[in-house]
N, C-alpha and C positions, 0 to 999 in steps of 0.2 A: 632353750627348748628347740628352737628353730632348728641350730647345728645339726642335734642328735638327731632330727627327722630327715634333714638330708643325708645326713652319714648314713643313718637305719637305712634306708632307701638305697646306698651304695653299695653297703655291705650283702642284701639281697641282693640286687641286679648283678652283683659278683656272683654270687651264688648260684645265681640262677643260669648264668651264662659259665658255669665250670660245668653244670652239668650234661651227663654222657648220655644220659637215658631217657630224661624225659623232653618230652615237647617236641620230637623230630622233626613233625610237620612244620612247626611254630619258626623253629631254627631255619629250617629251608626257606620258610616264606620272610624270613625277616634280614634275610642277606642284601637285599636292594632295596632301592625306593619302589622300584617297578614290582620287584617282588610283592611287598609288601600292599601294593595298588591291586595286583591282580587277585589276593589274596582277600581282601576286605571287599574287593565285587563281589567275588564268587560265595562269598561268608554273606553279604547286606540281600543277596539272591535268594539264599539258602533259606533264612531267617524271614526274608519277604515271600515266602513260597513263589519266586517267580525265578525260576533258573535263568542265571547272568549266561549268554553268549559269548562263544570267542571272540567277536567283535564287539559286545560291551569291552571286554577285558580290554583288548587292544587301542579302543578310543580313548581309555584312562591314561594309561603308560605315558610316560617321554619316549620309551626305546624305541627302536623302528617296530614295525609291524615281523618281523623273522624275530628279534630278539623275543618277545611276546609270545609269539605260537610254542620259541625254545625252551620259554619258562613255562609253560603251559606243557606240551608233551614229555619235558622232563619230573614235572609233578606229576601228572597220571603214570607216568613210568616208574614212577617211588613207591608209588601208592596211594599219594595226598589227594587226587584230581579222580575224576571221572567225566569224558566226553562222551556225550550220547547226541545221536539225532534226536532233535525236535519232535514231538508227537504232531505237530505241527503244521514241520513244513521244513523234509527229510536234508534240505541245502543248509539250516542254521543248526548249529552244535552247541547244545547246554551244555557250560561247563559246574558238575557238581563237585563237593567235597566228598571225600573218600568217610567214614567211618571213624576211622582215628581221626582224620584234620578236627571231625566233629570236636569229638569227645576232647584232644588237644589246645582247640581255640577255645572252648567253654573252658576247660582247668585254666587256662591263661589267665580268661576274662574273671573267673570266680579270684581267681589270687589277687590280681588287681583291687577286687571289691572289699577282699578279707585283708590289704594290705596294713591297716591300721592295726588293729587285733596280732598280725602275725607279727608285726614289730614289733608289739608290746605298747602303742600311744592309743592317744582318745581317736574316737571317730571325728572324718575329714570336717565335719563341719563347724565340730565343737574349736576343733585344734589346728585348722587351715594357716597353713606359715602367711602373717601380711608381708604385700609389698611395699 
């Protein structure tokens, strides 16, 4: 049973990454490790009603600080990003998600949770592979 849970598990992520149309946002943010850091700020912000900063984003990263801002104005340039001044305090820039990143990271997170069911095995708890 083990095998079949890893393979099920291969044969989606194949799946998942042939596809053309869904996830845009997801695909963009999951190109790098930084990508992917910038991505889970601006999402733990979003979900903490407390909008993540350019400069949160940038203290996460490894990249320099220009690679950051490049992943940053190239996602609001997509679509996936929104920077807005601070109600604030007009110097700090909240970086929000766009609409689709929403709606995109939730379908991620939801498949994640439905993975058992969608492969066809027991729930993770029941059927957890030992190490």
């Amino acid at each position: 049973m083990t095998t079949n849970y890893y393979q099920a598990f291969a044969e989606w992520r194949i799946g998942t990454h042939r596809s053309t149309t869904r996830g845009r946002s997801v695909r963009f943010f999951r190109q790098t490790r930084d990508h992917t850091v910038i991505w889970s700020v601006v999402m733990r912000g979003y979900y903490a009603k407390v909008p993540a900063s350019v400069k949160d984003c940038i203290a996460e990263v490894r990249c320099s600080k220009e690679t950051a801002r490049r992943i940053i104005l190239l996602a609001e340039s997509l679509g996936y990003l929104q920077i807005r001044p601070s109600p604030d305090d007009a110097r700090r820039k909240q970086v929000m998600p766009s609409r689709q990143s929403v709606i995109e990271y939730q379908n991620m997170v939801d498949g994640y949770l439905r993975l058992p069911e969608t492969l066809g095995l027991e729930p993770w708890k029941k059927n957890r592979p030992k190490k």
